[in-house]
C-alpha positions in Angstrom: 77.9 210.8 2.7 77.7 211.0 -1.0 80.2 214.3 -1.1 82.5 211.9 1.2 82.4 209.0 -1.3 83.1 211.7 -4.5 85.8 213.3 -3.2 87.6 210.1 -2.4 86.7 208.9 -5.8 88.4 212.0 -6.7 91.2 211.5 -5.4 91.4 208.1 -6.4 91.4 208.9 -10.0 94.1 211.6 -9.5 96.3 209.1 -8.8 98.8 208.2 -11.9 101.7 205.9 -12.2 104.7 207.0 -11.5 108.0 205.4 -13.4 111.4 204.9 -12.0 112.3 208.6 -13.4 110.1 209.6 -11.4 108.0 210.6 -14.1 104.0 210.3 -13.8 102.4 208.6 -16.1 99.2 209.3 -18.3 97.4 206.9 -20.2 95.0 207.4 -23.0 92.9 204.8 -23.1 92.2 203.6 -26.8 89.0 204.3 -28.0 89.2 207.7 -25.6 90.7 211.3 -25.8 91.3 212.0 -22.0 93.6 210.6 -19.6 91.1 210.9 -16.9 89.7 213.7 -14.5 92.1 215.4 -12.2 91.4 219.1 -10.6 94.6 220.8 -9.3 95.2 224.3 -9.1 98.5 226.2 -9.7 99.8 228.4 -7.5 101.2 231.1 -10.1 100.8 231.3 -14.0 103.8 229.7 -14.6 104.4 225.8 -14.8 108.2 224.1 -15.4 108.3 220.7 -16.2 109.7 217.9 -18.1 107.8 215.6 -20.7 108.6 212.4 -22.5 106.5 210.8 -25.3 106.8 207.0 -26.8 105.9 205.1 -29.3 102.7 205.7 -28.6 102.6 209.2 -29.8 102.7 207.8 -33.3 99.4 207.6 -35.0 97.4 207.6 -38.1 94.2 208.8 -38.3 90.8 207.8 -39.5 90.0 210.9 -41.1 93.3 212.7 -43.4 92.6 215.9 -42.1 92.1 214.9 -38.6 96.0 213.7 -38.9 96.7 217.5 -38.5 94.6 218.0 -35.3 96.9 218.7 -32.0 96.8 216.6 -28.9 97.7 217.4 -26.0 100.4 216.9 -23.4 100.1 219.6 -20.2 98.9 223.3 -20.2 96.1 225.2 -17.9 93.3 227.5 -18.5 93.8 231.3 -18.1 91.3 233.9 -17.2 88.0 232.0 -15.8 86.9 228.7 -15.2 86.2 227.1 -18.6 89.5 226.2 -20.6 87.2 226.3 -23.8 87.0 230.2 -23.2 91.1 231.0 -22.2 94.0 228.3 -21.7 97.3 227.2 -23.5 98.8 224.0 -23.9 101.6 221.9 -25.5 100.7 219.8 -27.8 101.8 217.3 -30.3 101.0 215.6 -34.0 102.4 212.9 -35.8 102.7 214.5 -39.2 105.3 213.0 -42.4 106.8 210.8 -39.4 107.9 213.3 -37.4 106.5 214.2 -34.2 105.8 218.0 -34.5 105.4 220.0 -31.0 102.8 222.5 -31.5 101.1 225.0 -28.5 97.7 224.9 -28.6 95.2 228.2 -27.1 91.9 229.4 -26.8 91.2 232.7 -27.4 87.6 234.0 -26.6 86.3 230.5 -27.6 88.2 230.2 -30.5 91.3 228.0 -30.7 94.2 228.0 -32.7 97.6 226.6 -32.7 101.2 226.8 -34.4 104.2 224.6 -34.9 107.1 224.6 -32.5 109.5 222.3 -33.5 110.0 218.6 -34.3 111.1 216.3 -31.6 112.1 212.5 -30.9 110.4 210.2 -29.3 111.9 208.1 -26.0 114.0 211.6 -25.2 113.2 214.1 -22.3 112.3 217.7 -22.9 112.4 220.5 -19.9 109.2 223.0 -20.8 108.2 225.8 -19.7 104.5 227.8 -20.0 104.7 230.8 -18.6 101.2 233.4 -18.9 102.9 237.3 -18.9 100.8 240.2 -19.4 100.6 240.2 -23.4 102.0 236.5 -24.0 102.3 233.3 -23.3 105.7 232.4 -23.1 106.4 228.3 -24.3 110.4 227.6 -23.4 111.6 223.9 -24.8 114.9 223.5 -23.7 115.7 226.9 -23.5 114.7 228.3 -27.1 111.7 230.6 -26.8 108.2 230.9 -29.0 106.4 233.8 -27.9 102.0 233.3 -28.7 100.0 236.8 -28.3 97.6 237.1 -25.7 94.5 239.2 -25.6 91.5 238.4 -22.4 89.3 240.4 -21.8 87.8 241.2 -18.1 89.3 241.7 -14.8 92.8 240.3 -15.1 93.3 240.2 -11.3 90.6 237.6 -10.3 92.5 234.8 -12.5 91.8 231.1 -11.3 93.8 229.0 -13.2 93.5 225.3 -13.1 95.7 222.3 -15.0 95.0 220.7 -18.4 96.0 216.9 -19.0 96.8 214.8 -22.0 94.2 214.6 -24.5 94.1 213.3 -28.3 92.1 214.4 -30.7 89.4 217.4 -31.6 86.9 214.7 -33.1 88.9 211.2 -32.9 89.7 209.4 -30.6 92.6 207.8 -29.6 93.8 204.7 -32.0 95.7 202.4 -29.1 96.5 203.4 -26.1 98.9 206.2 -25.7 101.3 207.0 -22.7 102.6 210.7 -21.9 105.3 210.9 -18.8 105.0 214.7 -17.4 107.5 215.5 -14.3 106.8 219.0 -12.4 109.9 220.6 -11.3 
């Protein structure tokens, strides 16, 4: 009876809002740094979608450095169960007043990340993560950065599950903050 009433719990907090663009949305809670709890497993190691970000995404935070820390929008883990270990993700940062699109990975438990491009707030970007043999491959409306891949292990017993909007490393968010995601 318990396992009954978790999964449905589950399920229930998979649920998100969906806006007339069809467009789920995800909701950082202030005060938090996830959106909530969701486990869905892709089918393939490549995900195409479209992402929106508000006002929301505009922040300052408590700590100067921390300003430069990337939060995220959508990715998945590669290569094993714990995202920690292997995954990439989008990611953004409110840096100078621009909003700076950055990928974020993990690497044998060490992350890092790098600086896409600049983008505007209220407009809709089609985005693609796709995990090759030696790269991730991060397309944003149809220009290419390429981020070198190295795991280590058997490379044919991949399971791969989604990553969700986060904020922060250390902080957490300021106000609440809305991310709209849309699988194509």
């Amino acid at each position: 009876m318990k396992r009954i009433a978790l999964i449905i719990l589950l399920c229930m907090s998979c649920a998100k809002e969906v806006d007339d663009l069809g467009f789920r949305v995800y909701t950082i809670p202030e005060g938090e740094h996830s959106s909530g709890t969701f486990v869905n497993h892709p089918d393939n190691s490549r995900i195409v979608f479209k992402f929106l970000l508000d006002e929301s995404a505009i922040y300052e935070s408590i700590i100067p450095e921390n300003q430069h820390d990337v939060n995220k929008i959508y990715g998945f883990s590669d290569f094993g169960k714990i995202h920690q270990k292997y995954s990439i993700r989008l990611g953004w940062r409110y840096i100078n007043g621009e909003v700076e699109l950055c990928w974020l990975r993990h690497e044998d438990g060490k992350h890092s990340s790098g600086r896409i491009r600049n983008i505007e707030i209220n407009e809709v970007y089609s985005a693609i993560l796709n995990i090759t043999t030696f790269y991730y491959e991060i397309v944003i409306d149809n220009d290419t950065t390429l981020v070198r891949r190295r795991p280590k292990g058997n490379w044919g017993l991949v399971r791969r599950y989604y990553l969700y909007p986060y904020f922060g490393g250390n902080e957490f968010a300021p106000h609440d903050i809305e991310i709209r995601i849309k699988d194509d």
